[in-house]
N, C-alpha and C positions, 0 to 999 in steps of 0.2 A: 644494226646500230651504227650511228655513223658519230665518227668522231668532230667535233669543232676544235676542239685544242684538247689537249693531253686531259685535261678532266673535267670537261664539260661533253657532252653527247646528246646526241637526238635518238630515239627510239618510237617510230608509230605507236607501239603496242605500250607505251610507258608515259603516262601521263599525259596523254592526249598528243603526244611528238612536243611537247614544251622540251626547252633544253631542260638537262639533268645532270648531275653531278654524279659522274661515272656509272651512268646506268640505275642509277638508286630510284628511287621514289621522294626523292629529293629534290625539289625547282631552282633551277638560278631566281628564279622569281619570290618561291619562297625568302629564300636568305636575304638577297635585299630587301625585301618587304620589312624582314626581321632587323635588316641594320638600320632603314628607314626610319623604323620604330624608335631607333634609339637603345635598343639592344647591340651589346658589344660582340665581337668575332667569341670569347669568352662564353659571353651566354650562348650562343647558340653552338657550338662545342658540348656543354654542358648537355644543349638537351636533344643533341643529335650527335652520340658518342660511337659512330663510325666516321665521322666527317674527320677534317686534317685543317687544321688551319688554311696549308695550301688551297684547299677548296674554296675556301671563305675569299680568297688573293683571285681563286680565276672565275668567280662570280662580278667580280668589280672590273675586270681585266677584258673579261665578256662584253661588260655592259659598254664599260671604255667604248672598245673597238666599235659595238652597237651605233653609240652618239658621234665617232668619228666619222662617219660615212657626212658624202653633201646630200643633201637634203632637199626638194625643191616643190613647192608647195603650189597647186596647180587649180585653178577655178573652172568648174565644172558648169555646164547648161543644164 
């Protein structure tokens, strides 16, 4: 398992290597999907009751860093 930041992580064997929220069977992908929705930190809390708020802060904190990178957009033959 390799760590990304303190509670996010990659595993081959877990989820297809999607990042994960400390190893879980839980997707950084999931949860924003869930806050996309329009579901609160709250509700998904509610229905994933080993997560920690903190999880929910380094899902967005991920993604952050994700969209911070340059970018450059290349046309192909």
């Amino acid at each position: 398992m390799e760590y990304l930041t303190e509670r996010i992580t990659i595993d081959a064997e877990v989820c297809n290597g999607k990042p994960t929220i400390r190893g879980k069977r839980i997707t950084v992908q999931t949860i924003l999907e869930f806050l996309t929705a329009g579901d609160t930190p709250q509700d998904i809390l509610t229905q994933y009751p080993s997560l920690e708020m903190a999880d929910i802060y380094a899902c967005l904190q991920f993604a952050t860093a994700l969209v911070s990178h340059r970018y450059t957009i290349k046309t192909t033959v």
